[in-house]
PDB file with SEQRES, HELIX, SHEET and CRYST1 records, atoms N, CA, C and O in Angstrom:
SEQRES   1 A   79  UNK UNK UNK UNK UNK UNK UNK UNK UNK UNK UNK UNK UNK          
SEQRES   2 A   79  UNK UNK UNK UNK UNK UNK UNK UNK UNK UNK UNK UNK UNK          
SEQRES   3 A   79  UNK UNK UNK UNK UNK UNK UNK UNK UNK UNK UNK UNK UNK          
SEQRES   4 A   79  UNK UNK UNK UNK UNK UNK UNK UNK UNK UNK UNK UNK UNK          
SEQRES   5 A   79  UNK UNK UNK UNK UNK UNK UNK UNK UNK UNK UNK UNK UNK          
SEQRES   6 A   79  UNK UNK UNK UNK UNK UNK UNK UNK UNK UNK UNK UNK UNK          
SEQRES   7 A   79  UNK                                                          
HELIX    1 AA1 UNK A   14  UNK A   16  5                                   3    
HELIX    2 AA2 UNK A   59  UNK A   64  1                                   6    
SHEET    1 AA1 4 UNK A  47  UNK A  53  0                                        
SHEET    2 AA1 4 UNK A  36  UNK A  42 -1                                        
SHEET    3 AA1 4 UNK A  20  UNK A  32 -1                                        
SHEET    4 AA1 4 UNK A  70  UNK A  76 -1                                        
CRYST1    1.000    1.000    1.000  90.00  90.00  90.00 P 1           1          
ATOM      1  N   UNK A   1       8.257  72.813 -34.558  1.00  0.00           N  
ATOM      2  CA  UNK A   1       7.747  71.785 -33.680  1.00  0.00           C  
ATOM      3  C   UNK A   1       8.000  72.157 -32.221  1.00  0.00           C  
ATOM      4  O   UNK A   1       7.079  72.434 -31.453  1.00  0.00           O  
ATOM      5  N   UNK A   2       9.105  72.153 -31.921  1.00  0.00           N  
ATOM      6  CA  UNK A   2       9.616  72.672 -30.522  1.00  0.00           C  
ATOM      7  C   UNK A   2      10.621  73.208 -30.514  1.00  0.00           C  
ATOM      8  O   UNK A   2      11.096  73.358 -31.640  1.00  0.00           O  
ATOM      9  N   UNK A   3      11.518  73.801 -29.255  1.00  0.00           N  
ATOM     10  CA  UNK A   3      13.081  74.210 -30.045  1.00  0.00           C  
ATOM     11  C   UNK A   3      13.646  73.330 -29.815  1.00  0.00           C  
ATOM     12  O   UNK A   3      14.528  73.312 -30.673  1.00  0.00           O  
ATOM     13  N   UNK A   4      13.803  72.252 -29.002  1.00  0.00           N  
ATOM     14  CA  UNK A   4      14.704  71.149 -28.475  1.00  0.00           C  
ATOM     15  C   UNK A   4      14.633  70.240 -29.714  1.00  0.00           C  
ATOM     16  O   UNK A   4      15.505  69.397 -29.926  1.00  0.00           O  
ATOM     17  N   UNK A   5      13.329  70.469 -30.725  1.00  0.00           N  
ATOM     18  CA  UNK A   5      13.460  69.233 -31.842  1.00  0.00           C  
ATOM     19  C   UNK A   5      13.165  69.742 -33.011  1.00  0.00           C  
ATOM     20  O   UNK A   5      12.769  70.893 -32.830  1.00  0.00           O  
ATOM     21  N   UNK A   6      13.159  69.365 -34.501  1.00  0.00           N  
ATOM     22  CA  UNK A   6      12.583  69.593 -35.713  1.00  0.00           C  
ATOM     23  C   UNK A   6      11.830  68.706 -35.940  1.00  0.00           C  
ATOM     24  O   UNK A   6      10.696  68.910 -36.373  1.00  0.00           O  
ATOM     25  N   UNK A   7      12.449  67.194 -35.619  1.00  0.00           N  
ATOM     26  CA  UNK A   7      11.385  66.108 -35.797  1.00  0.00           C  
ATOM     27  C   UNK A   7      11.671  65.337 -34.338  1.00  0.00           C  
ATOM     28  O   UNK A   7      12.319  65.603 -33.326  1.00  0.00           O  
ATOM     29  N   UNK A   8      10.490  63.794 -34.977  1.00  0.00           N  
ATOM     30  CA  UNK A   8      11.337  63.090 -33.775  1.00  0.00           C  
ATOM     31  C   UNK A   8      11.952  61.810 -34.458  1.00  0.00           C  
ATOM     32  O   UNK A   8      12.057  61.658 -35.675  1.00  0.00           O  
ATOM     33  N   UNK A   9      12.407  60.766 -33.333  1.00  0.00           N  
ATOM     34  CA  UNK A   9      13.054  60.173 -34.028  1.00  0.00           C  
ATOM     35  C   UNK A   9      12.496  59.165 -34.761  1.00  0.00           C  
ATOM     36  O   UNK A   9      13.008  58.688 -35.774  1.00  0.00           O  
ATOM     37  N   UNK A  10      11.403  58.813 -34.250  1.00  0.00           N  
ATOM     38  CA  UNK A  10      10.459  57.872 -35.229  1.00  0.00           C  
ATOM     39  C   UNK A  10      10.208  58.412 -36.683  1.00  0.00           C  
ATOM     40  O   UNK A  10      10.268  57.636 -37.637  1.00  0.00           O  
ATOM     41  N   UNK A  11       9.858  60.074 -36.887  1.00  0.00           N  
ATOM     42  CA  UNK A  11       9.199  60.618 -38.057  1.00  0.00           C  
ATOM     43  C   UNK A  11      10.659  60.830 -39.044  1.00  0.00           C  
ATOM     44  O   UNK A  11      10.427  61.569 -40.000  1.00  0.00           O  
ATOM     45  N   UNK A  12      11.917  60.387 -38.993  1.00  0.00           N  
ATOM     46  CA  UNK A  12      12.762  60.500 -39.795  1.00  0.00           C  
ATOM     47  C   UNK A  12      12.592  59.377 -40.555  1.00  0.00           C  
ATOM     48  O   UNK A  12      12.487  58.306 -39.958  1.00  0.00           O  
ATOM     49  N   UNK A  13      12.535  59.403 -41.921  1.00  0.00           N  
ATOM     50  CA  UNK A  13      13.114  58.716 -42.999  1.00  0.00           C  
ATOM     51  C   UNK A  13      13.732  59.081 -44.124  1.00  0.00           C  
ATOM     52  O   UNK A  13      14.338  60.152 -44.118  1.00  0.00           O  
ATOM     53  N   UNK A  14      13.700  58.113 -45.549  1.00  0.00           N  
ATOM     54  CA  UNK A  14      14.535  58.375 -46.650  1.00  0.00           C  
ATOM     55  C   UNK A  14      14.476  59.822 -46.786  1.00  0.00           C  
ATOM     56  O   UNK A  14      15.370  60.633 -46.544  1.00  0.00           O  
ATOM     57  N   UNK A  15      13.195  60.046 -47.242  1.00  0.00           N  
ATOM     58  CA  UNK A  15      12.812  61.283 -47.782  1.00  0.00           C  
ATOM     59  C   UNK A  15      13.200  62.907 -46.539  1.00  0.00           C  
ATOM     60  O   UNK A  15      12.710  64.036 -46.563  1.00  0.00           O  
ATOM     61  N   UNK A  16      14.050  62.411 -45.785  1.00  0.00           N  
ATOM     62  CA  UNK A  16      14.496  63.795 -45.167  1.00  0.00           C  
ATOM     63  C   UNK A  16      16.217  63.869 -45.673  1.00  0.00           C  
ATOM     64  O   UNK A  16      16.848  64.925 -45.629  1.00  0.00           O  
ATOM     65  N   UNK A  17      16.759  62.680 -46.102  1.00  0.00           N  
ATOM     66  CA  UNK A  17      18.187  62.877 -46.614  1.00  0.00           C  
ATOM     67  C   UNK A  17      18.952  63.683 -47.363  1.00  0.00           C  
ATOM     68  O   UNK A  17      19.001  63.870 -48.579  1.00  0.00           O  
ATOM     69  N   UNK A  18      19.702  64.253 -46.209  1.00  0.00           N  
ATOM     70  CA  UNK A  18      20.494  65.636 -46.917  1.00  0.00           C  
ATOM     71  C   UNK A  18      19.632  67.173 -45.815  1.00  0.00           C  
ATOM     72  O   UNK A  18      19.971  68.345 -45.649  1.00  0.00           O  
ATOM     73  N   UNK A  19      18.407  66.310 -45.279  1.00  0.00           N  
ATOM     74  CA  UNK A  19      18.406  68.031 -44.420  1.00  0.00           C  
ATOM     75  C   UNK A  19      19.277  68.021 -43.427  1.00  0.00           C  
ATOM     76  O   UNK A  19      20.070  67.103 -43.219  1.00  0.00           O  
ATOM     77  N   UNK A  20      19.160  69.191 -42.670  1.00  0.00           N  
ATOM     78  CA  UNK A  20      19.607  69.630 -41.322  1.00  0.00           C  
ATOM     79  C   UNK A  20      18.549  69.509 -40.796  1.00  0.00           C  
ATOM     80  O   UNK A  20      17.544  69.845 -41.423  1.00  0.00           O  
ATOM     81  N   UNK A  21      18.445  68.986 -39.468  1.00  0.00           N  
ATOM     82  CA  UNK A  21      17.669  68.674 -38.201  1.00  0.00           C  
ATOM     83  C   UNK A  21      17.958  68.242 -37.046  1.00  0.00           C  
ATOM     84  O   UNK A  21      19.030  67.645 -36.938  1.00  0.00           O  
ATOM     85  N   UNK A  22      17.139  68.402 -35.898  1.00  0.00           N  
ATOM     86  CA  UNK A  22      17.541  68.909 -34.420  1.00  0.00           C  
ATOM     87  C   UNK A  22      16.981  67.733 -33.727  1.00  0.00           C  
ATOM     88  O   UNK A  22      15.790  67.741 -34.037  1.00  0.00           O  
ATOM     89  N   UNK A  23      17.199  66.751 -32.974  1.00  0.00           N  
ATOM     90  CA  UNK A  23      16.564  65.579 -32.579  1.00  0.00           C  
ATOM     91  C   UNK A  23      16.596  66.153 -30.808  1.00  0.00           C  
ATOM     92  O   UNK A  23      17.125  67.180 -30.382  1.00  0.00           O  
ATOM     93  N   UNK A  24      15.996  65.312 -30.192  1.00  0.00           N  
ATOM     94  CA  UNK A  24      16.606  65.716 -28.429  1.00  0.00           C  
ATOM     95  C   UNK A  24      15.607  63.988 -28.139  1.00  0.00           C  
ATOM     96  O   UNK A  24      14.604  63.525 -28.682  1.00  0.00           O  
ATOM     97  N   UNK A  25      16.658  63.404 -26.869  1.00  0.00           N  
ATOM     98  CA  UNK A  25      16.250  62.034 -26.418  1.00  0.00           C  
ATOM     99  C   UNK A  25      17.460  61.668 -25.777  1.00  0.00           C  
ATOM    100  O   UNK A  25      18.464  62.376 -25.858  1.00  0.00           O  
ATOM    101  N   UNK A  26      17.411  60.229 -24.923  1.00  0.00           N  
ATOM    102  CA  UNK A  26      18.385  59.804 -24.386  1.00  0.00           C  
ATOM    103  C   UNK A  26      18.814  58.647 -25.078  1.00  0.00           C  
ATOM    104  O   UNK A  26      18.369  57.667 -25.676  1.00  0.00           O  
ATOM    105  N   UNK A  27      20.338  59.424 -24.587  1.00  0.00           N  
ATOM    106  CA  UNK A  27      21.219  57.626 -24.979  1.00  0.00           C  
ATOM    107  C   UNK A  27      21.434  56.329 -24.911  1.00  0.00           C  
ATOM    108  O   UNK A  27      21.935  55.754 -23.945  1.00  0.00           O  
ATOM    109  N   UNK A  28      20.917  55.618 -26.340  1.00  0.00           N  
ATOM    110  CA  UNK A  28      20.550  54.627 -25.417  1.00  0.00           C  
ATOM    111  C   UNK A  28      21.881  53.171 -25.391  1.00  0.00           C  
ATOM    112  O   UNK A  28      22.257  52.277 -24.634  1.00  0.00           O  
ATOM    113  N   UNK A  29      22.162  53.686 -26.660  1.00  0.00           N  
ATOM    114  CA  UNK A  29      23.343  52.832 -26.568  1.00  0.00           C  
ATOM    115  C   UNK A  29      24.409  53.362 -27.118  1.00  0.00           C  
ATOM    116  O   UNK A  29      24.005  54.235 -27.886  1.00  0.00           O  
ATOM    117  N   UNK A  30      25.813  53.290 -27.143  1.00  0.00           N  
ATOM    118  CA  UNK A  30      26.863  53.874 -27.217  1.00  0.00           C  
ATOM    119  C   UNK A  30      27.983  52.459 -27.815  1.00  0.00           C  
ATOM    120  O   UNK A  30      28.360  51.524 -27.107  1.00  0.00           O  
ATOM    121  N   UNK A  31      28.414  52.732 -29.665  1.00  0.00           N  
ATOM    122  CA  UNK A  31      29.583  52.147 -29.551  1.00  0.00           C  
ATOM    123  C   UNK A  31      30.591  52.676 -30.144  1.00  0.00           C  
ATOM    124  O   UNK A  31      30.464  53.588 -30.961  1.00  0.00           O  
ATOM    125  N   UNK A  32      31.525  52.251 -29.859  1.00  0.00           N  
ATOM    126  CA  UNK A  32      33.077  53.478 -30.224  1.00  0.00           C  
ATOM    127  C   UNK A  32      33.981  52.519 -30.923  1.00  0.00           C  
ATOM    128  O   UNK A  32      34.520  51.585 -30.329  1.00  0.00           O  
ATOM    129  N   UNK A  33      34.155  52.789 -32.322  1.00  0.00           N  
ATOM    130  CA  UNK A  33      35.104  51.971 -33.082  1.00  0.00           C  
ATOM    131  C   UNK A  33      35.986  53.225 -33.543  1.00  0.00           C  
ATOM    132  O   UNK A  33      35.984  53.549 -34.731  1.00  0.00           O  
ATOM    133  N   UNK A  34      36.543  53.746 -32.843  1.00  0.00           N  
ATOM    134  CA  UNK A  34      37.628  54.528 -32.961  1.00  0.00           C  
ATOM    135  C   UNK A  34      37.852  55.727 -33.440  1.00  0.00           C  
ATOM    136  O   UNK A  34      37.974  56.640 -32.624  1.00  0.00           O  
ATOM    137  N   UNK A  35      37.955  56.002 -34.801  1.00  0.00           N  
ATOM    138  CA  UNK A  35      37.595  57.836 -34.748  1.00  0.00           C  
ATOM    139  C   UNK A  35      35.878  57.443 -35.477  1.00  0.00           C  
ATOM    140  O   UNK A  35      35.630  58.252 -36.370  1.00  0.00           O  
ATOM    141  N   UNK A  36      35.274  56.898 -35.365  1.00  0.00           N  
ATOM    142  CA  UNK A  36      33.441  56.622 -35.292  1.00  0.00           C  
ATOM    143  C   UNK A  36      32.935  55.973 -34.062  1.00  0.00           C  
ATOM    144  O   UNK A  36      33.365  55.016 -33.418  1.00  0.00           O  
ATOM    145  N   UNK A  37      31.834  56.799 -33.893  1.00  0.00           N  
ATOM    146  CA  UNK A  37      31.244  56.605 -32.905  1.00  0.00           C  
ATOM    147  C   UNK A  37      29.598  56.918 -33.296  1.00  0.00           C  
ATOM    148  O   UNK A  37      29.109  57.877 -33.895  1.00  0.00           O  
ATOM    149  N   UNK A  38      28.966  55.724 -32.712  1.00  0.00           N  
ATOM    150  CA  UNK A  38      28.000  55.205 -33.063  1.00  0.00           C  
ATOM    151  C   UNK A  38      27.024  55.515 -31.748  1.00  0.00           C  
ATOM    152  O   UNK A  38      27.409  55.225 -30.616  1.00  0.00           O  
ATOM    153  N   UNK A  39      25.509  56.232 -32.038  1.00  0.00           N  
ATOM    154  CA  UNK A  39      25.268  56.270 -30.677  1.00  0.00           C  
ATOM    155  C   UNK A  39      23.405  56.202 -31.070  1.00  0.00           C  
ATOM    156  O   UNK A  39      22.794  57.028 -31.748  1.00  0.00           O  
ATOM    157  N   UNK A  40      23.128  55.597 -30.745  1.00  0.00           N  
ATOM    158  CA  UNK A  40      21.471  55.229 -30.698  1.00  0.00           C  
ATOM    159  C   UNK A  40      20.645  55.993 -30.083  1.00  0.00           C  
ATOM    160  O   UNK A  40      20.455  55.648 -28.917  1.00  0.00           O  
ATOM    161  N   UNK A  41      19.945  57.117 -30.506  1.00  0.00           N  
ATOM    162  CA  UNK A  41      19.389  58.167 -29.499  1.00  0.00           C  
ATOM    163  C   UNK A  41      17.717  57.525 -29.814  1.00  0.00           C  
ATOM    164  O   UNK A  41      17.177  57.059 -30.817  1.00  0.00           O  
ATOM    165  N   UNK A  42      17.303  57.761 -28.519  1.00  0.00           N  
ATOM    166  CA  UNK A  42      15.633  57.287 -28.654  1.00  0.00           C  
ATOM    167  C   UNK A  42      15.013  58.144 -27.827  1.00  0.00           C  
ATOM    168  O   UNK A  42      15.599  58.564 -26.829  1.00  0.00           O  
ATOM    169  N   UNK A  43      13.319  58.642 -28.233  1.00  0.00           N  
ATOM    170  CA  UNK A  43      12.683  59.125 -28.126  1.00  0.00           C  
ATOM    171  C   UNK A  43      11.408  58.267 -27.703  1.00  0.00           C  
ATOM    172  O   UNK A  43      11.482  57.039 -27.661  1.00  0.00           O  
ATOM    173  N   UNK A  44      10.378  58.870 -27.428  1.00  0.00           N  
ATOM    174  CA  UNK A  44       9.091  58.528 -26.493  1.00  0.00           C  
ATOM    175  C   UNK A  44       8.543  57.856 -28.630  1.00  0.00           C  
ATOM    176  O   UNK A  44       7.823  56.874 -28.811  1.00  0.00           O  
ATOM    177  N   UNK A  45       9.057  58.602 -29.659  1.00  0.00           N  
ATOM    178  CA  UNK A  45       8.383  58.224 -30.738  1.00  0.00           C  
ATOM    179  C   UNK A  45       9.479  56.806 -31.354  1.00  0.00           C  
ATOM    180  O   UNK A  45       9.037  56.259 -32.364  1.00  0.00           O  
ATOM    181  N   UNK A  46      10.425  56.407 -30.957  1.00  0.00           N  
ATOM    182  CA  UNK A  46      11.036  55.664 -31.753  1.00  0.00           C  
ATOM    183  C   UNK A  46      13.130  56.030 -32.009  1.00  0.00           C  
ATOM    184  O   UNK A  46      13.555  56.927 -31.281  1.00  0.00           O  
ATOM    185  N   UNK A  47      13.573  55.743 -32.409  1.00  0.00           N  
ATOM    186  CA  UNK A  47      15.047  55.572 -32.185  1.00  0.00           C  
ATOM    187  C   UNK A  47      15.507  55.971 -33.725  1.00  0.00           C  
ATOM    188  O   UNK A  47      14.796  55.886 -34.726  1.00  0.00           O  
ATOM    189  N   UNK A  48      16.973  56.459 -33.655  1.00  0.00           N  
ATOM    190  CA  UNK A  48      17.311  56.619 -34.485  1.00  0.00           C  
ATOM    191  C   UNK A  48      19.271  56.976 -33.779  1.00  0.00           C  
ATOM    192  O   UNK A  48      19.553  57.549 -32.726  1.00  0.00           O  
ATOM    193  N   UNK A  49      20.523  56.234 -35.098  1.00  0.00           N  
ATOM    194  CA  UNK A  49      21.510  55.747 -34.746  1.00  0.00           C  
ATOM    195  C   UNK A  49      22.030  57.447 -35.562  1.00  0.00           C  
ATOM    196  O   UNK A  49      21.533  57.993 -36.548  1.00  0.00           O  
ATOM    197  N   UNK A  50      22.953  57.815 -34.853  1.00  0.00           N  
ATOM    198  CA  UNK A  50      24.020  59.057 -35.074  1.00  0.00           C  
ATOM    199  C   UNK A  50      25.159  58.673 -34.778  1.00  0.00           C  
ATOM    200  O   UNK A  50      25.511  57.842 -33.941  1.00  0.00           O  
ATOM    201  N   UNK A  51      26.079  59.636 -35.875  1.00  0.00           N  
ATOM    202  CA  UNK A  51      27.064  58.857 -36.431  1.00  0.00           C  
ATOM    203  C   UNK A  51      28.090  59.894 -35.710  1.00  0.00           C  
ATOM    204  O   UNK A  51      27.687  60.928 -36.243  1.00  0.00           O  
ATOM    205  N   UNK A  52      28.889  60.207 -35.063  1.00  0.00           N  
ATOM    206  CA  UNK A  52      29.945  61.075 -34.906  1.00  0.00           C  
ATOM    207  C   UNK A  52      31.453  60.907 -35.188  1.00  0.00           C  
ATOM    208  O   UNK A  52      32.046  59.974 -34.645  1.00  0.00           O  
ATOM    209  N   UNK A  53      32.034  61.664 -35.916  1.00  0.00           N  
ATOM    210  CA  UNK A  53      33.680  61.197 -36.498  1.00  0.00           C  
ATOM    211  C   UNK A  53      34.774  61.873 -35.397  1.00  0.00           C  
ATOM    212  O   UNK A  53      34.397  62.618 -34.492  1.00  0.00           O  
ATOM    213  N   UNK A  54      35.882  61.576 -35.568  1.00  0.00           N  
ATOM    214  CA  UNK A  54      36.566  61.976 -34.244  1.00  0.00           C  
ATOM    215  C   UNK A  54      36.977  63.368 -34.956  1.00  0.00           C  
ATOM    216  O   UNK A  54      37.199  63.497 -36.160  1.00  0.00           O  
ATOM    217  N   UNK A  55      37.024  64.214 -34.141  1.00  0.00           N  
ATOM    218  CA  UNK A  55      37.060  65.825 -34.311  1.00  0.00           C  
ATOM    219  C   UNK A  55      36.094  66.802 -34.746  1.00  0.00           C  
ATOM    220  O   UNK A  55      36.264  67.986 -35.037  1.00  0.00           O  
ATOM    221  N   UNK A  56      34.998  66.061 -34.739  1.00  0.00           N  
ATOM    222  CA  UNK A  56      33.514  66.927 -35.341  1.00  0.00           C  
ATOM    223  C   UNK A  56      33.473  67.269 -34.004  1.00  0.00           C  
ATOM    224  O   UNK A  56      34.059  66.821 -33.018  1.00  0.00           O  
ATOM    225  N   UNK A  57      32.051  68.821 -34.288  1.00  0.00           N  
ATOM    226  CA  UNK A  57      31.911  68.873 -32.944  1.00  0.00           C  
ATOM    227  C   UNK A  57      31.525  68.620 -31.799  1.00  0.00           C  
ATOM    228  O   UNK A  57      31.872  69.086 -30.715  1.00  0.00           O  
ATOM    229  N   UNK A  58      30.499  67.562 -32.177  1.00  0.00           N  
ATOM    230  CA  UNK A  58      29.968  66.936 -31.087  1.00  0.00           C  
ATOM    231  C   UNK A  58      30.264  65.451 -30.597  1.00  0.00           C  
ATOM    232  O   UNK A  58      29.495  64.863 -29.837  1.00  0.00           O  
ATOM    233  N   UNK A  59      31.803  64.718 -31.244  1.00  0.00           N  
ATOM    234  CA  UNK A  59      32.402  63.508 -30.866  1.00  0.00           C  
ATOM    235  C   UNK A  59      32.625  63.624 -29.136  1.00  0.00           C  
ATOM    236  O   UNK A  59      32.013  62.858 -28.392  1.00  0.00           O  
ATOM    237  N   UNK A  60      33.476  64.564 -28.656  1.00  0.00           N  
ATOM    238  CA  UNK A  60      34.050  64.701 -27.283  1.00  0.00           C  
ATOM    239  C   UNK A  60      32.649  64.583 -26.790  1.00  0.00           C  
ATOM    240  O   UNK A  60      32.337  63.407 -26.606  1.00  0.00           O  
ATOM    241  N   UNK A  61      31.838  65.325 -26.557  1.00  0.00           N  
ATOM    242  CA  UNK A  61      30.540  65.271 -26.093  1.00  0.00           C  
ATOM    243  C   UNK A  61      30.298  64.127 -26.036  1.00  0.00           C  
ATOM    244  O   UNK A  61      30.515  63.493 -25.003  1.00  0.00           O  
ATOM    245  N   UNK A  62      29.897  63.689 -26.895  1.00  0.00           N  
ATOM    246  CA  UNK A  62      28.783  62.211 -27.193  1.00  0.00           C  
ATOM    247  C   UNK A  62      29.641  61.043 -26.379  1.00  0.00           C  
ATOM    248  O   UNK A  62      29.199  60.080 -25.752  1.00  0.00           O  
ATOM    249  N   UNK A  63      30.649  61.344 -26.541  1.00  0.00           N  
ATOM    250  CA  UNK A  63      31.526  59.876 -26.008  1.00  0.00           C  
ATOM    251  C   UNK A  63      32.196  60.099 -24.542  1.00  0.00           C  
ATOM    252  O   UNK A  63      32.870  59.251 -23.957  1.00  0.00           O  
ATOM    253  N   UNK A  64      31.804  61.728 -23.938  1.00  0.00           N  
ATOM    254  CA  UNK A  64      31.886  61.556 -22.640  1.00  0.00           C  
ATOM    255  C   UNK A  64      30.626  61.606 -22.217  1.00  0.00           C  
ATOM    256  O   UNK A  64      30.411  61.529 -21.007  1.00  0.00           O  
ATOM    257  N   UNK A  65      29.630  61.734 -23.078  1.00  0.00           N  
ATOM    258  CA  UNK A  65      28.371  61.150 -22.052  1.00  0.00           C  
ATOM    259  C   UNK A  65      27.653  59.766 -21.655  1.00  0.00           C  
ATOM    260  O   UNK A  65      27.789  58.836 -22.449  1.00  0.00           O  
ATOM    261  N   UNK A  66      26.943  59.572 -20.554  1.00  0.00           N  
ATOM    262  CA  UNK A  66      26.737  58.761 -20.332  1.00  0.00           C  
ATOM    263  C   UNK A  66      25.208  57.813 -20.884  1.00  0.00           C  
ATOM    264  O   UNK A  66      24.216  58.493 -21.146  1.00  0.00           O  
ATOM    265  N   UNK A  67      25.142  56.698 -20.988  1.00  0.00           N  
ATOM    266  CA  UNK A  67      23.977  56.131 -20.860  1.00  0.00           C  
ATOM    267  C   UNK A  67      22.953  57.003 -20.309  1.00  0.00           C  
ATOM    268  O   UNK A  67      23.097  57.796 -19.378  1.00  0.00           O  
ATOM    269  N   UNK A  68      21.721  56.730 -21.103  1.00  0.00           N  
ATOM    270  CA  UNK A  68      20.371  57.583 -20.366  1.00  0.00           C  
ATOM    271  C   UNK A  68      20.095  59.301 -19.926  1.00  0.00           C  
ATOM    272  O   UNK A  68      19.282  59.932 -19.250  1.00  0.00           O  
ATOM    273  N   UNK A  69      21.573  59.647 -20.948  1.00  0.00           N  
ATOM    274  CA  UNK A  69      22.009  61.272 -20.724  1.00  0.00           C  
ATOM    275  C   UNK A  69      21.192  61.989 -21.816  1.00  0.00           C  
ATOM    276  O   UNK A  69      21.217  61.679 -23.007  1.00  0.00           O  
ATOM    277  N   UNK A  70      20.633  62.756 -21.398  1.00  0.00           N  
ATOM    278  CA  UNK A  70      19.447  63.387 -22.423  1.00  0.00           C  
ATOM    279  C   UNK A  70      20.328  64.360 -23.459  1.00  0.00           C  
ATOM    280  O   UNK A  70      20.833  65.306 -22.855  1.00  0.00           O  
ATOM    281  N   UNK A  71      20.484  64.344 -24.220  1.00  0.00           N  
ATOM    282  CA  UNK A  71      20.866  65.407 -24.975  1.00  0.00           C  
ATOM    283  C   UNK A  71      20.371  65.668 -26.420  1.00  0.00           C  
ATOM    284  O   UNK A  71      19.990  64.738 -27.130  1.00  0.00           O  
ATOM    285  N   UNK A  72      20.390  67.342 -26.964  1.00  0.00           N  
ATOM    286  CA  UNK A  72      19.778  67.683 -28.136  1.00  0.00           C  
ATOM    287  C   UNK A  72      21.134  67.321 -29.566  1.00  0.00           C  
ATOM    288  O   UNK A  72      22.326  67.017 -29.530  1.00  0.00           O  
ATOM    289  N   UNK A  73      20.668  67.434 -30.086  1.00  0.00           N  
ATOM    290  CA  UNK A  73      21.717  66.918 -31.637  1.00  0.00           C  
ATOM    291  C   UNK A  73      21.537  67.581 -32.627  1.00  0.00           C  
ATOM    292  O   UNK A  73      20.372  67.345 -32.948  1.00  0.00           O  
ATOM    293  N   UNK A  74      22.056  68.426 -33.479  1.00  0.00           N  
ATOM    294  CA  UNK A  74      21.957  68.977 -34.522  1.00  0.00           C  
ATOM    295  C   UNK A  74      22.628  68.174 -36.208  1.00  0.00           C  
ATOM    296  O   UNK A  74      23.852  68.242 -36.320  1.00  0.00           O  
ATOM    297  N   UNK A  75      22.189  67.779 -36.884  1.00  0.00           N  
ATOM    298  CA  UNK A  75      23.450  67.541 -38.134  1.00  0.00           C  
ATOM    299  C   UNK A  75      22.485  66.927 -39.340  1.00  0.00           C  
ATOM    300  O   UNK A  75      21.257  66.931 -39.434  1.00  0.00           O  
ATOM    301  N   UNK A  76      23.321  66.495 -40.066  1.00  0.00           N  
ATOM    302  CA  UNK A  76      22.359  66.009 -41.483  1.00  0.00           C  
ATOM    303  C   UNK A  76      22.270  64.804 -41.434  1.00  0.00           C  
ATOM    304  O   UNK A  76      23.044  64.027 -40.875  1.00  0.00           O  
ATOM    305  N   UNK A  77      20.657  64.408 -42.423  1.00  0.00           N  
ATOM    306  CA  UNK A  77      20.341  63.581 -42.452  1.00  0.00           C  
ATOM    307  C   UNK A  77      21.051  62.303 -43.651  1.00  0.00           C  
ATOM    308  O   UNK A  77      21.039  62.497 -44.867  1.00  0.00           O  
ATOM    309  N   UNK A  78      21.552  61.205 -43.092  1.00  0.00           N  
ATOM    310  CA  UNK A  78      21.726  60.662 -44.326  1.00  0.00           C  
ATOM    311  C   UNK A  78      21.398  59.175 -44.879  1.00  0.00           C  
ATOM    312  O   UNK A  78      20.850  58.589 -43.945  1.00  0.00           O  
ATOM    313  N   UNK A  79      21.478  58.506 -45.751  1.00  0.00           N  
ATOM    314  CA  UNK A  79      20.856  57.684 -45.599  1.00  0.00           C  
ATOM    315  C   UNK A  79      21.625  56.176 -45.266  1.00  0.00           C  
ATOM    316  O   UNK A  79      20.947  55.166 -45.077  1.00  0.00           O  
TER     317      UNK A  79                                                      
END                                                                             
């Protein structure tokens, strides 16, 4: 599709659970219940919520960025 994406976030559903895929969009909302962190990434196609645990690799990231901070995402899909 592009390199910044595999899909977008609208075109994810059931039937991708368990792949690996590459999203890119801004943050739109951010919540932090402690080693989970919850972060709502949306796209021009639709939104979709990523899950980060504390010590994966992209927790520090995600939770020092800010609102409306564009960033790409790599990880599996689940349901």
């Amino acid at each position: 599709m592009h390199p910044y994406r595999t899909h977008t976030c609208g075109a994810l559903n059931a039937s991708h659970t368990g792949q690996t895929v590459r999203l890119s969009g801004w943050i739109h909302r951010k919540r932090d219940h402690g080693t989970l962190l919850f972060v709502d990434l949306r796209d021009h196609y639709g939104m979709t919520q990523l899950v980060a645990t504390e010590g994966s690799a992209g927790f520090d990231v995600l939770n020092g960025a800010r609102l409306e901070s564009v960033v790409t995402v790599t990880g599996a899909v689940v349901k």
